[in-house]
C-alpha positions, -999 to 999 in steps of 0.1 A, spaced: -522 -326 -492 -514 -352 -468 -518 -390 -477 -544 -396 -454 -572 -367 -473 -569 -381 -509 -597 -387 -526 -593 -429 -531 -584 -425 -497 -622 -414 -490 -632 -442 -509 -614 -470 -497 -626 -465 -462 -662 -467 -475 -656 -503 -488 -676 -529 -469 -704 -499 -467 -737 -488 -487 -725 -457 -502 -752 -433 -530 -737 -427 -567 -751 -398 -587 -750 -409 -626 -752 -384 -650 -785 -400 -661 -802 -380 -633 -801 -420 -620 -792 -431 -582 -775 -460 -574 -775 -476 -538 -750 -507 -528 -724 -519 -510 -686 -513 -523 -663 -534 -529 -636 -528 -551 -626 -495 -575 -599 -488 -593 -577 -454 -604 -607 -447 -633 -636 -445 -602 -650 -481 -618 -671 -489 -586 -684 -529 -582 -716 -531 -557 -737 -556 -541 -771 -557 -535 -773 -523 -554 -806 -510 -562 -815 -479 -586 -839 -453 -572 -854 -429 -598 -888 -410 -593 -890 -429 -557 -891 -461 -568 -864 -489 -564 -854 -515 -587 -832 -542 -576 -799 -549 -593 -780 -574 -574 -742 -571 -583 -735 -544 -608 -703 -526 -619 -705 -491 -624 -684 -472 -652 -667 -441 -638 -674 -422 -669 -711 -417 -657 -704 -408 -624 -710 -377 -608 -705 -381 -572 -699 -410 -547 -717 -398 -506 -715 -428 -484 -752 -437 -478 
């Protein structure tokens, strides 16, 4: 695996982008990145959480990687 095709490496291009999080919960979550760290903690702005078509928004929220699924930029 070259350094360029790790998975952070995904990541860290998306910061500064909306990017989609699955949650275990069955739960979306829609923001911008900003920061992670090694344990896929994400920290979004201007996130919103879509479930059964509707959106709530969240403003700022931090996102525990335990409850993470996947990560798809938006």
């Amino acid at each position: 695996m070259t350094e360029d095709t790790r998975p952070l490496d995904a990541l860290n291009q998306s910061k500064g982008k909306r990017v989609i999080i699955s949650l275990k919960s069955n739960e979306q979550i829609t923001g911008v990145l900003k920061a992670f760290d090694l344990h896929l903690n994400l920290w979004l702005e201007d996130a919103e959480r879509i479930s059964d078509d509707k959106k709530v928004k969240l403003g700022t929220v931090v996102v525990r990687g335990d409850n993470i699924l996947f990560v798809s930029p938006e």
